[in-house]
Each structure stands twice: as C-alpha cells, then as structure tokens.
Backbone atoms as SQL, in Angstrom:
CREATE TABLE atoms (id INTEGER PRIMARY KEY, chain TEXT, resi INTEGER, resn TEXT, atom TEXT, x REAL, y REAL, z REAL);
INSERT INTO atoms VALUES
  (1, 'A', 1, 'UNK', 'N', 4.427, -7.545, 19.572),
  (2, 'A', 1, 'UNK', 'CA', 5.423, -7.753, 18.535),
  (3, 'A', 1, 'UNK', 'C', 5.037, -6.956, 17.293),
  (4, 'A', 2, 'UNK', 'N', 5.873, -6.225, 17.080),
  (5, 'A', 2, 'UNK', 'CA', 5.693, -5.641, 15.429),
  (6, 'A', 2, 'UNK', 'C', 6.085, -6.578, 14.294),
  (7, 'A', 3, 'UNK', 'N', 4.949, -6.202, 13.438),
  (8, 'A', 3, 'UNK', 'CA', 4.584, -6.579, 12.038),
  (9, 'A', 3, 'UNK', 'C', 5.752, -6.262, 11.663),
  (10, 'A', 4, 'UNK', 'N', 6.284, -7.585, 10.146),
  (11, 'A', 4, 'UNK', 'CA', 7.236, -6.992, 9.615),
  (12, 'A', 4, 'UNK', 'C', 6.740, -6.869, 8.208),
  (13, 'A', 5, 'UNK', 'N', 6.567, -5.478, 7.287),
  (14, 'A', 5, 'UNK', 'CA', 5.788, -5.357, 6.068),
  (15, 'A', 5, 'UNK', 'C', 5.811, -6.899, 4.909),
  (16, 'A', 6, 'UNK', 'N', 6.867, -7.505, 5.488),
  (17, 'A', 6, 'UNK', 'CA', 7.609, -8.366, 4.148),
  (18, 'A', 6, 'UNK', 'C', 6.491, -9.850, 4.360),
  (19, 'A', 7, 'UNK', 'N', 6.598, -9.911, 5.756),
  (20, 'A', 7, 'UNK', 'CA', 5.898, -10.963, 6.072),
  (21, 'A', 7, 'UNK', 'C', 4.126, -11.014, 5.807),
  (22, 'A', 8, 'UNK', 'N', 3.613, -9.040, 5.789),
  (23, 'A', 8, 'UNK', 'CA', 1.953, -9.513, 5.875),
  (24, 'A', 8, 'UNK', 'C', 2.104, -9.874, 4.224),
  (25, 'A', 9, 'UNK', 'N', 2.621, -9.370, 3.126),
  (26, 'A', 9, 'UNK', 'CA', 2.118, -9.049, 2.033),
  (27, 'A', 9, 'UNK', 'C', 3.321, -9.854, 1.151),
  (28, 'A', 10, 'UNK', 'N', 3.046, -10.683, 0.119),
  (29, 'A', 10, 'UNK', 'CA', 3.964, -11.320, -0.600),
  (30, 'A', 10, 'UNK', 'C', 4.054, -10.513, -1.607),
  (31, 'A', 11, 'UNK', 'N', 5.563, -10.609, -2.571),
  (32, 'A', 11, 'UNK', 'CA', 5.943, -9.377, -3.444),
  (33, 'A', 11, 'UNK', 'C', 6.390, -10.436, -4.928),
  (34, 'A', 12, 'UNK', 'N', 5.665, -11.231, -5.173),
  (35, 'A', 12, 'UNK', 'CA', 5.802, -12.464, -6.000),
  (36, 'A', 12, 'UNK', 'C', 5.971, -11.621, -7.293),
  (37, 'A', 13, 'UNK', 'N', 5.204, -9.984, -7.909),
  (38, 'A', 13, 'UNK', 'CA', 5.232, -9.512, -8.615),
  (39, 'A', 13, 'UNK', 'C', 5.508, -7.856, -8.624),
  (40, 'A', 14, 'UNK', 'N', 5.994, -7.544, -7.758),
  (41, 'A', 14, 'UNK', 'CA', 6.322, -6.374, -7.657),
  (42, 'A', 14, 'UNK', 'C', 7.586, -5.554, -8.364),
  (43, 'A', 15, 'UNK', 'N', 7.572, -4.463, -9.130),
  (44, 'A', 15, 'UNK', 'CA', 8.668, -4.110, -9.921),
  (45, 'A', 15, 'UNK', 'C', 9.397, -3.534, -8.580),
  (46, 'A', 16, 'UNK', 'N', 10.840, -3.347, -8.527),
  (47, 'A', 16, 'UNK', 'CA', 11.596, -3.296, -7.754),
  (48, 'A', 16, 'UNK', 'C', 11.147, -1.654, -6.934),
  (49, 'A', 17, 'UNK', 'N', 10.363, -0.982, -7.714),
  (50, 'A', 17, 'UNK', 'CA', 10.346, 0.827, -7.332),
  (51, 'A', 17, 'UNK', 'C', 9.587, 0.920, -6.785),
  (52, 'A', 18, 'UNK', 'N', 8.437, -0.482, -7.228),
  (53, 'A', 18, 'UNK', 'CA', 6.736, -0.559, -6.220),
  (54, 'A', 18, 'UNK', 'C', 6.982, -1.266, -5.226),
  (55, 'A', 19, 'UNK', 'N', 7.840, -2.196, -4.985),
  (56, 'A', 19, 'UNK', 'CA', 8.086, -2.268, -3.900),
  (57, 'A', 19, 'UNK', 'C', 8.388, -1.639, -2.329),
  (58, 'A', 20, 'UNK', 'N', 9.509, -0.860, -3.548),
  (59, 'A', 20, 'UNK', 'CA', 10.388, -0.145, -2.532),
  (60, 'A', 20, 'UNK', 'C', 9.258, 1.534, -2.276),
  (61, 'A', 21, 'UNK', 'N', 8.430, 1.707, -2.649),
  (62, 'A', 21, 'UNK', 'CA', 7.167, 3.058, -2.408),
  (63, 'A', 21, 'UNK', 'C', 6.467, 2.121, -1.769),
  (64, 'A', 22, 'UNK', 'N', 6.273, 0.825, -1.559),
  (65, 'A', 22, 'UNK', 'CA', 4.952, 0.509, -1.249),
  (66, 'A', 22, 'UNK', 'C', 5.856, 0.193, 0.225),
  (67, 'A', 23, 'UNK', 'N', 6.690, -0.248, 0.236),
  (68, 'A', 23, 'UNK', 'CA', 7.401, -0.681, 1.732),
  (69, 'A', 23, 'UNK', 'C', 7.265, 0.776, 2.681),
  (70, 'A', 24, 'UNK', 'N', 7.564, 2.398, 2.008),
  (71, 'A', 24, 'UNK', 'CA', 7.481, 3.842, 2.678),
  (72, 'A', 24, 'UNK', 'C', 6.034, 3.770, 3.170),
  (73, 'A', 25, 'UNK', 'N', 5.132, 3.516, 2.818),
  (74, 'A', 25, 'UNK', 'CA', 3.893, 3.601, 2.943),
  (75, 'A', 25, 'UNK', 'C', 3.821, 3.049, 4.129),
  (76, 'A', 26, 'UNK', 'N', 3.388, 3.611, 5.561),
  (77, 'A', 26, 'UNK', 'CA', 2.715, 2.781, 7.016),
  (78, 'A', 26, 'UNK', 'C', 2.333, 1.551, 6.726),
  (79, 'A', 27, 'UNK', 'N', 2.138, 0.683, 7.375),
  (80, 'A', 27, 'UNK', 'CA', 1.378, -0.628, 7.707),
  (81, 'A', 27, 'UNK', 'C', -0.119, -0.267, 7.696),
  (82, 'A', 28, 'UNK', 'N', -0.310, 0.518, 8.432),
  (83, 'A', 28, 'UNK', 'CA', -1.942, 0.783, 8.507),
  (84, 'A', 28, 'UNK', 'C', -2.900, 1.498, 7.567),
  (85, 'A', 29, 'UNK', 'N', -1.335, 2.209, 6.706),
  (86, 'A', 29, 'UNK', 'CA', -2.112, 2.929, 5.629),
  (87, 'A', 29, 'UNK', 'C', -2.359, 1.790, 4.078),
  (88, 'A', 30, 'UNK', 'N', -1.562, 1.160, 4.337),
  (89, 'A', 30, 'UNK', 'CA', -1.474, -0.215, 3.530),
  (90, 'A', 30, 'UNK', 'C', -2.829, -0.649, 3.129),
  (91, 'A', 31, 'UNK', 'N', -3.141, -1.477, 4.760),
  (92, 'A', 31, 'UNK', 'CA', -4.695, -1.917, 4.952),
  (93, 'A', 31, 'UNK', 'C', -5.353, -0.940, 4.639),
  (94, 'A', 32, 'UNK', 'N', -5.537, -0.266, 4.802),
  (95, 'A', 32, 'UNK', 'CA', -6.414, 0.842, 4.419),
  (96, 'A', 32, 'UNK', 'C', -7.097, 1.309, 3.107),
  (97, 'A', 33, 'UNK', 'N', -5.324, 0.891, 2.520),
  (98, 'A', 33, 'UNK', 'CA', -5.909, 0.937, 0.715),
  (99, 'A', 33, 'UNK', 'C', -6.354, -0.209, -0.052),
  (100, 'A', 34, 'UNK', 'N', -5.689, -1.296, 0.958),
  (101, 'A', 34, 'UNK', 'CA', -6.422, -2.510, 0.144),
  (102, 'A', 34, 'UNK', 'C', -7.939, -2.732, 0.852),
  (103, 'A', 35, 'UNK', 'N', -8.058, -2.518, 1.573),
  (104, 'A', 35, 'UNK', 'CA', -9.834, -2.383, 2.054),
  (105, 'A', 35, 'UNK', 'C', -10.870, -1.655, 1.821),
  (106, 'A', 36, 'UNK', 'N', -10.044, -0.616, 0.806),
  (107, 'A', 36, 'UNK', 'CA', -11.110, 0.317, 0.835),
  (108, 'A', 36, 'UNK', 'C', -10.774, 0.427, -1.206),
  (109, 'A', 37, 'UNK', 'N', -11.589, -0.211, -2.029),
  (110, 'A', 37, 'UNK', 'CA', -11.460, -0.135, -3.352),
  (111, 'A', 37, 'UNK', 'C', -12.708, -0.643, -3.421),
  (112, 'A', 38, 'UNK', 'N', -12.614, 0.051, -4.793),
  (113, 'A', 38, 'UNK', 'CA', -14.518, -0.390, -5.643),
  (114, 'A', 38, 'UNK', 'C', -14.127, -1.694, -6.990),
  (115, 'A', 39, 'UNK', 'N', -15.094, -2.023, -6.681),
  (116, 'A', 39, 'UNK', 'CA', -15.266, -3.248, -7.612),
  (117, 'A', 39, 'UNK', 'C', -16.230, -3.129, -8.555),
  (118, 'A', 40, 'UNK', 'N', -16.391, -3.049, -9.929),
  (119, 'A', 40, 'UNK', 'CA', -17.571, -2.630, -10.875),
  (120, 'A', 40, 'UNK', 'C', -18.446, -4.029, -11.088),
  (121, 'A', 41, 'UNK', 'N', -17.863, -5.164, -10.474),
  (122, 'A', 41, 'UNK', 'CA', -18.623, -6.025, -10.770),
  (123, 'A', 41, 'UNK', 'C', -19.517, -6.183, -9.794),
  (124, 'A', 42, 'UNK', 'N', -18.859, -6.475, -8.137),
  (125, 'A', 42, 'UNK', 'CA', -20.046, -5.921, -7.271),
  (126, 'A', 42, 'UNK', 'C', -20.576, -5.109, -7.801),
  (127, 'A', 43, 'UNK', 'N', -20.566, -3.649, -7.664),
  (128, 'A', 43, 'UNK', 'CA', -20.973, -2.608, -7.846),
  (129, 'A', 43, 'UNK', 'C', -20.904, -2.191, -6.179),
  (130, 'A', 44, 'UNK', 'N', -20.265, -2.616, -5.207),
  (131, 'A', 44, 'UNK', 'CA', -19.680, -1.740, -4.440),
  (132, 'A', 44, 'UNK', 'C', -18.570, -1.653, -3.567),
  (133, 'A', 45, 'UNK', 'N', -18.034, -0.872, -2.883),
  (134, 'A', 45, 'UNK', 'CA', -16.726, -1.170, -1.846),
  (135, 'A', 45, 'UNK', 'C', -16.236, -2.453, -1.132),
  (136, 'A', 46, 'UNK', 'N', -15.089, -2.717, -1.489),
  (137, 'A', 46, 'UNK', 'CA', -14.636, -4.047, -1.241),
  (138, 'A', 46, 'UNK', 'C', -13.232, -3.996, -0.984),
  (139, 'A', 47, 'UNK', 'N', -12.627, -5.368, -0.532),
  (140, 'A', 47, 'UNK', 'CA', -11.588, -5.255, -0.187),
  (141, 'A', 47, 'UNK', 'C', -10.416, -6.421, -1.615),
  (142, 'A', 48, 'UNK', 'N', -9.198, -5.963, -1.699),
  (143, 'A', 48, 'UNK', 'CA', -8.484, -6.536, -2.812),
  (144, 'A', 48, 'UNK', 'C', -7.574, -7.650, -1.895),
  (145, 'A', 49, 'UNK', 'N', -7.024, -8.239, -2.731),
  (146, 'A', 49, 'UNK', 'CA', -6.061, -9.337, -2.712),
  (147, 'A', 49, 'UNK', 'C', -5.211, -8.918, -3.724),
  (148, 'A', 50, 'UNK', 'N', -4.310, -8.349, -3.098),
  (149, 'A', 50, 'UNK', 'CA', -2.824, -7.587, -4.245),
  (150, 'A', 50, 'UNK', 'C', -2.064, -8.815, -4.261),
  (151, 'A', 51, 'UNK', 'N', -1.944, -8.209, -5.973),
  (152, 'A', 51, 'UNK', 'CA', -0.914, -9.843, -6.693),
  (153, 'A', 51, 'UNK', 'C', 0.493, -8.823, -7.468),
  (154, 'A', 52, 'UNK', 'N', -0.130, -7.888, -7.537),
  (155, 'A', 52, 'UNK', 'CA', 1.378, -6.845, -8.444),
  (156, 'A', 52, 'UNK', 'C', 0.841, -5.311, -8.379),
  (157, 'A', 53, 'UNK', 'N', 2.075, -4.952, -8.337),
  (158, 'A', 53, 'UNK', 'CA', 2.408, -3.669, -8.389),
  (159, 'A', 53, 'UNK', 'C', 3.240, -2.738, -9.546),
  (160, 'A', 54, 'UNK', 'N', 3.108, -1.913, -9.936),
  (161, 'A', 54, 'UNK', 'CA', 4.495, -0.982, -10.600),
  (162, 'A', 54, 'UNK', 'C', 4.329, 0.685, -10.709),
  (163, 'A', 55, 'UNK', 'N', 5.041, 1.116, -10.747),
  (164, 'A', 55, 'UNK', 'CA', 5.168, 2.747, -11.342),
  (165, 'A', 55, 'UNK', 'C', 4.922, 3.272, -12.568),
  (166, 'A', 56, 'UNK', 'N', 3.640, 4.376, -12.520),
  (167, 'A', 56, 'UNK', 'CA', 3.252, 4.447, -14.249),
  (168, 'A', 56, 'UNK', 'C', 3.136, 5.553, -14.019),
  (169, 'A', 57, 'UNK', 'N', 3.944, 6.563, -14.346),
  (170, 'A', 57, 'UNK', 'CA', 3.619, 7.802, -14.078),
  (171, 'A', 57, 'UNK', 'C', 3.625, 8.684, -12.964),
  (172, 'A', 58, 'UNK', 'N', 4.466, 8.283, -11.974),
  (173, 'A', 58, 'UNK', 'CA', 4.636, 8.626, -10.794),
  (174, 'A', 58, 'UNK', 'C', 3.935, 8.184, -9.764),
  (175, 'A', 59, 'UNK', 'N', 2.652, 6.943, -10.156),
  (176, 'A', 59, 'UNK', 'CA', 1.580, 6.474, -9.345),
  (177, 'A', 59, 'UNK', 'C', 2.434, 5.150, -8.966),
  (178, 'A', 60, 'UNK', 'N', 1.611, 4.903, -7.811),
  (179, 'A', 60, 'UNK', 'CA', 1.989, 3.682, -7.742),
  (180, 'A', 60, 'UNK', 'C', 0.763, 2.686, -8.197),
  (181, 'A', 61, 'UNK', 'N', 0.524, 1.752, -8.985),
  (182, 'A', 61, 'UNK', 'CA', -0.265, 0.862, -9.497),
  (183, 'A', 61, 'UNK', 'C', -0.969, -0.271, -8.895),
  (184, 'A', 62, 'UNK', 'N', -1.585, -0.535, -8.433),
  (185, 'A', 62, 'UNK', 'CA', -1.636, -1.928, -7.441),
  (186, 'A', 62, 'UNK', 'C', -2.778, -2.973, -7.997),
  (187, 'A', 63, 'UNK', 'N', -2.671, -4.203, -8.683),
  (188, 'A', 63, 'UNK', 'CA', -3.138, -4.357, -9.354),
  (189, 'A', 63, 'UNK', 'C', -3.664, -6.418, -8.700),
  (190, 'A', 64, 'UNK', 'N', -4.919, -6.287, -8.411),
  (191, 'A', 64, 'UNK', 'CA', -5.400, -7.449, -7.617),
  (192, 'A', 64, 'UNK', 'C', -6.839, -8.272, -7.593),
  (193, 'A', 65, 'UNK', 'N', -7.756, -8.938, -6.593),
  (194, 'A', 65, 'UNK', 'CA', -8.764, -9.187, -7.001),
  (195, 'A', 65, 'UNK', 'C', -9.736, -9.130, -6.010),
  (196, 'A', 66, 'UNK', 'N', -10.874, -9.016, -6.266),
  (197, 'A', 66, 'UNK', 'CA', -11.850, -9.245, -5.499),
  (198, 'A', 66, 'UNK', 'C', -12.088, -9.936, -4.382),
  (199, 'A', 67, 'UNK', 'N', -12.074, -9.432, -3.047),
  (200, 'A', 67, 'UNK', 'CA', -12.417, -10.490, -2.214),
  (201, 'A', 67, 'UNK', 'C', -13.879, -11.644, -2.601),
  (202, 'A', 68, 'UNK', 'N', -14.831, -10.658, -3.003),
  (203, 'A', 68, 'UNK', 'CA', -15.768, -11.476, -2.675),
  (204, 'A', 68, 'UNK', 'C', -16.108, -11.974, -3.715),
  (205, 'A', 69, 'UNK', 'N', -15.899, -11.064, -5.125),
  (206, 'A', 69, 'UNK', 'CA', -16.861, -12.240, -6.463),
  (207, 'A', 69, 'UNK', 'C', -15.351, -12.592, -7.311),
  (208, 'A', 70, 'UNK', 'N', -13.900, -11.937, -7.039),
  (209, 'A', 70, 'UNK', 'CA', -12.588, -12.432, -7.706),
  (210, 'A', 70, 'UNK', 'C', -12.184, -11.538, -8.904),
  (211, 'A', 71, 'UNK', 'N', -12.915, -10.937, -9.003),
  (212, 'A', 71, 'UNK', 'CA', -13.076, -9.423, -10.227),
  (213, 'A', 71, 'UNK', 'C', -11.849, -9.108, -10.250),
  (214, 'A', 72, 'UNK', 'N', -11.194, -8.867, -11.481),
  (215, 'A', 72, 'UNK', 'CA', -9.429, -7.838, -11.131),
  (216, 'A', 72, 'UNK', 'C', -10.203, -6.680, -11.135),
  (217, 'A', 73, 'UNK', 'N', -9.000, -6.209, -9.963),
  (218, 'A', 73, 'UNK', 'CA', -8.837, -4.565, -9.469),
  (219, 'A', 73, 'UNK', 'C', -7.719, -4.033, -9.553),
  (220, 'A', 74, 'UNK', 'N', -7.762, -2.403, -9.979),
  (221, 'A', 74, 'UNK', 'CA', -6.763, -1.924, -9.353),
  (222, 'A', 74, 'UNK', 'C', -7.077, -0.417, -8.844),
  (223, 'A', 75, 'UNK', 'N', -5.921, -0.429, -8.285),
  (224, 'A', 75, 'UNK', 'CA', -6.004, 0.896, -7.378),
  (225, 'A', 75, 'UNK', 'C', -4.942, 1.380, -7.744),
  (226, 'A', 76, 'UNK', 'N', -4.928, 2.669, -7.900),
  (227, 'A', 76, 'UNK', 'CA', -3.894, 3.582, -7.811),
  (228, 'A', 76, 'UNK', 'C', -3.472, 4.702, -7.003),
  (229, 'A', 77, 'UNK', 'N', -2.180, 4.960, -6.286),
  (230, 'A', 77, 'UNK', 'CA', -1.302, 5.691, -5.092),
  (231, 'A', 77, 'UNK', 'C', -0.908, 6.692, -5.642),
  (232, 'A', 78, 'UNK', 'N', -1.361, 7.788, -5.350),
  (233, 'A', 78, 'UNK', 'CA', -0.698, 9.285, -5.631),
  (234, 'A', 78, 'UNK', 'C', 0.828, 8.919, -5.375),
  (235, 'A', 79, 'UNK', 'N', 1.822, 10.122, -6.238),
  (236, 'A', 79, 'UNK', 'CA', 2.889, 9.821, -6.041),
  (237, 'A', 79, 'UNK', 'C', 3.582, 10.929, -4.967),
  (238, 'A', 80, 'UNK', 'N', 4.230, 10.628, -3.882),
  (239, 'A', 80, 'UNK', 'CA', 4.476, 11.642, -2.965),
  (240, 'A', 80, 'UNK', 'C', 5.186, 12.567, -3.611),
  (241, 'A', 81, 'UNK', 'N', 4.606, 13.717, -2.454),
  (242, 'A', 81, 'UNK', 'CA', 5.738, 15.150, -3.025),
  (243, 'A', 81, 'UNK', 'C', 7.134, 15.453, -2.090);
C-alpha cells in the first residue's frame, strides 16, 4: 500500500506555499531531510520532528525539534529551478 504524504506528516503549521513545495518533494526525499540535520546542542547529526514550515526567499524553511535532547531546528530546502 502506498503512503499518503498527508497522513505521514501533520501540517498543523504550514503556510499554504510550504505545503504545497513540501507535498512536490518525494516521500523518501522527505525522510531524508528530516533525518539528516545538525543540532548545535547535541553537537551532532540528528533527526527533527517538523512542527512548521514557510517560504523565505525562495527556500523552503522547515522549522522543528530535536529528536533526542528537543533543541529547535531548522533546515532549509533549496528552491527548485
């Protein structure tokens, strides 16, 4: 059975544009970005818990927390060409 994007990831705060870029984005490339971010409070690679998103500049913003010590993170998505 295929994943449906809406169901892995809740959009409780997403501006309507980060949504709709973050929905284009694969499923696998998804995981990918939330698993793979740095945390300065660890001090190393970790995985996020995305709570919001938006568009700042053509990026996409993704803005969440620490799996392991709860630290806010964010990551930011090149904007496609």
């Amino acid at each position: 059975m295929e994943k449906d994007q809406d169901s892995i990831i809740n959009f409780p705060h997403f501006t309507p544009s980060a949504r709709a870029r973050w929905k284009q984005i694969p499923l696998r490339a998804q995981e990918d970005i939330l698993a793979a971010v740095w945390c300065a409070e660890c001090n190393k690679g970790t995985s996020m818990n995305l709570s919001e998103a938006h568009i700042k500049g053509g990026f996409l913003i993704l803005k969440g927390i620490c799996q392991r010590c709860g630290h806010d993170l964010v990551r930011s998505v090149e904007p496609e060409d």
